[in-house]
N, C-alpha and C positions, 0 to 999 in steps of 0.2 A: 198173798197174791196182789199185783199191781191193778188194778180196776179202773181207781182215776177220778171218779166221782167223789164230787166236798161233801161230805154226810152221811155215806154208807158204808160201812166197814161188812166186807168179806166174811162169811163164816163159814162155806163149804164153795168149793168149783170143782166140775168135773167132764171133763170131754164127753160126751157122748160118743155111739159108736157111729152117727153120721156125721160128726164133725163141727156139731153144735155144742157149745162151750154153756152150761148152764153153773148160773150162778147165784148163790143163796147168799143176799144181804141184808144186815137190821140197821135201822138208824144209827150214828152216830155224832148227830147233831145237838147240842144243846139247846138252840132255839127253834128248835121242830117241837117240841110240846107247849111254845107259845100260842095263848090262844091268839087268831087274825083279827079277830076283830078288838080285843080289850088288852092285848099284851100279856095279860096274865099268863106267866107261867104255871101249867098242870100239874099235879100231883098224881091224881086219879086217871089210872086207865080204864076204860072204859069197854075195849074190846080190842084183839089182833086182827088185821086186814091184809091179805094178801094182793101186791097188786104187780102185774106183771106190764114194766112200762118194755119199749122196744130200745134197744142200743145199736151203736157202731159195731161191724164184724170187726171180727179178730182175724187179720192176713186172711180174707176174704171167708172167712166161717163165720155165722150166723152166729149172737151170742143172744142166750135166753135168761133176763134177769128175774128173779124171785124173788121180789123187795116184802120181809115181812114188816109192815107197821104197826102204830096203836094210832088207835083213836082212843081221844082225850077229851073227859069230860072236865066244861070250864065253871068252875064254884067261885067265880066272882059276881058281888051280890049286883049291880046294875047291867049288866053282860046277855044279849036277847040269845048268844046262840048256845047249845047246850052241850055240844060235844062235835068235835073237830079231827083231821085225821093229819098224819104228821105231813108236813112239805120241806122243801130241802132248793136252795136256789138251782141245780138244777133239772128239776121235775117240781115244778110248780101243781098246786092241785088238779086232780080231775084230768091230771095229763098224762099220757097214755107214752108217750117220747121223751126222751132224754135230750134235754139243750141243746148234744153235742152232734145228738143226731138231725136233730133241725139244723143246724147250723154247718153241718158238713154238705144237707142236702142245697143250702142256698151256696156252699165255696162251689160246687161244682156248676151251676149254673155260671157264676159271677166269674170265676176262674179258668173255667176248659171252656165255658162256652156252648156248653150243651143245653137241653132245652128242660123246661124243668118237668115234663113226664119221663124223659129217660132220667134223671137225676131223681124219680121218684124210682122209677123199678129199682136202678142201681143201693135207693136205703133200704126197697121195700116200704116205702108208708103211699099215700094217695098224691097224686100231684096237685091240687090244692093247695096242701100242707107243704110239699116241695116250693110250691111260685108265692105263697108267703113268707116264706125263708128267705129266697131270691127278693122278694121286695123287702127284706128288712135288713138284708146286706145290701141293696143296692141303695136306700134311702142316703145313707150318711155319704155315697161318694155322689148322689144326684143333690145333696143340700150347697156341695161345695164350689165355687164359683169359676167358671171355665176360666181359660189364659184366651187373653186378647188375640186376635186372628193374625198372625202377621202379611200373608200372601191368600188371596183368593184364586181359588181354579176356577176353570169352566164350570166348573157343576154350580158352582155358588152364585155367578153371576150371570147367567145364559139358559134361558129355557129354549127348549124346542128344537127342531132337527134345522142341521144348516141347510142353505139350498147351494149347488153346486152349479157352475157355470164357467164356460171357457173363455178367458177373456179375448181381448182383439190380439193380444199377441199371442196365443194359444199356451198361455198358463191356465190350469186349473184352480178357481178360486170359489171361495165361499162367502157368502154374507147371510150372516146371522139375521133371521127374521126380529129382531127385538131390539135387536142393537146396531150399530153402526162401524162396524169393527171388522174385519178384511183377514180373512184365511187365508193361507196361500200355501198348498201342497208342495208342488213341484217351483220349483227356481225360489227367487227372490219376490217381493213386494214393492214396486214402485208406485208410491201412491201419488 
C-alpha cells in the first residue's frame, strides 16, 4: 500500500465499515534507533510503544494510523539519557501529527485563504496548531523583499473623506482635506 511517509513501511490497512482507513505501521528507518542526544546507534530494545499520530484523509475519509515503535536503550558510557523512542523526520517526538498534516493545514490558510479555525475543523486538529502552520508557511514569503511601487492610488496617499462642493460654474468638485489636489466629478477641471 502507498502511505507516503519516509520511515514507515505498511504491514496491515484496512477500511473500516465507516469509512475510516486504519493503518498498521513499524519503523523503517535506520537512523530512528539513533540515540538524540549522543548519535549512538542502539542495539538494545528496550520496550514496544504504540503511538497513534493523526494524518491527511484519504478522498475525504478520516485515516487512523497505528505506528508501532521501540524504545531504545542508549549503552553509551558518557550519554545522561537512558532510553529514547524512535522519531522519523516526519513525526518528530512527542508529536501527535504528521508533518503533512500540519503543513496542508497552513496550504489552506496561505492558499484558499480561509481562516485558520475553519482550516483546523477541515484537518481536525485545534486552531492553534492550524495558525502555526499558517505562520510557518507564511514566514519565508514575509522574509522576502516586496517589488518597488510603481503607481500610487488614492488609498496610499489620501486620508480622510473628501468634502464636496459646487463650484461658481456649477461643476461638482472635491478637495481633499490633507492635500491640495482638485476632484472633479462631472465635466472637466480648469484649474
Amino acid at each position: 500500500m502507498l502511505f507516503g511517509v519516509e520511515g514507515l513501511q505498511v504491514t496491515d490497512a484496512q477500511a473500516l465499515p465507516d469509512g475510516t482507513l486504519e493503518v498498521w505501521a513499524v519503523t523503517d528507518y535506520p537512523a530512528a534507533a539513533a540515540c538524540p542526544d549522543c548519535g549512538t546507534v542502539s542495539a538494545r530494545r528496550h520496550d514496544t510503544v504504540l503511538a497513534r499520530p493523526r494524518d491527511v484523509a484519504r478522498a475525504g475519509d478520516p485515516v487512523a494510523v497505528w505506528w508501532v515503535k521501540c524504545r531504545w536503550k542508549c549503552d553509551a558510557p558518557g550519554c545522561r539519557r537512558k532510553t529514547f523512542t524512535e522519531r522519523l523526520p516526519q513525526m518528530p517526538p512527542r508529536c501527535r501529527l504528521t508533518r503533512r498534516l500540519r503543513e496542508q493545514a497552513g496550504a489552506e490558510v496561505t492558499e484558499r485563504g480561509i481562516t485558520p479555525a475553519e482550516a483546523a475543523r477541515h484537518a481536525g486538529i485545534s486552531w492553534p496548531v492550524a495558525h502555526d502552520a499558517f505562520a510557518a508557511a507564511a514566514d519565508p514569503v514575509l522574509d522576502q523583499v516586496p517589488a518597488p511601487v510603481a503607481h500610487l492610488g488614492i488609498d496610499e496617499h489620501r486620508r480622510g473623506r473628501p468634502r464636496w462642493r459646487i463650484d461658481g460654474s456649477s461643476k461638482l468638485t472635491g478637495m481633499g482635506f490633507w492635500s491640495g489636489y482638485r476632484v472633479c466629478s462631472l465635466g472637466g477641471c480648469g484649474a
